[in-house]
C-alpha positions, -999 to 999 in steps of 0.1 A, spaced: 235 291 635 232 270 607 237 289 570 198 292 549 217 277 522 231 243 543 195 241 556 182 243 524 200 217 510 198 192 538 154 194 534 165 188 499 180 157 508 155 147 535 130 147 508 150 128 483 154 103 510 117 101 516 117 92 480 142 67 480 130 49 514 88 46 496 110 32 465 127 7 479 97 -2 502 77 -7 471 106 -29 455 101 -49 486 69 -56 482 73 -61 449 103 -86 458 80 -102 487 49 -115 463 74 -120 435 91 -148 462 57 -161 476 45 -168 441 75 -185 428 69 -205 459 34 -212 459 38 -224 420 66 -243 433 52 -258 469 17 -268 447 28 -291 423 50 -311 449 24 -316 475 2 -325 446 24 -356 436 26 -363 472 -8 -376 465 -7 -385 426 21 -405 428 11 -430 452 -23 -436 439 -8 -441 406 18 -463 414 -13 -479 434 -34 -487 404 0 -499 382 9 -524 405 -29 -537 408 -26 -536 371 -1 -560 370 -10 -575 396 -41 -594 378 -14 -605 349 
């Protein structure tokens, strides 16, 4: 029914597909980690002057307090 040559070419493309489908699973990944460590380096620092900021505002007013 179907031609050799047609049937060739489709496992041809089947594997290319393969191919393309781990590739863009890896980019995604890739693009994943990429994401959670922009936001971890991001998230960090911020909920670390959550708690600097206070304290230090803390000791400058008690500071100025004794002038």
């Amino acid at each position: 029914m179907i031609d050799p040559e047609l049937a060739a070419r489709i496992d041809e493309q089947d594997k290319k597909l393969e191919l393309i489908k781990q590739s863009v699973d890896k980019i995604r990944q890739y693009l994943f980690w990429t994401f959670m460590a922009g936001v971890i380096t991001f998230i960090l620092p911020l909920i670390g002057l959550a708690i600097v900021i206070p304290y230090y505002l803390n000791t400058i007013g008690s500071l100025q307090a004794g002038w």
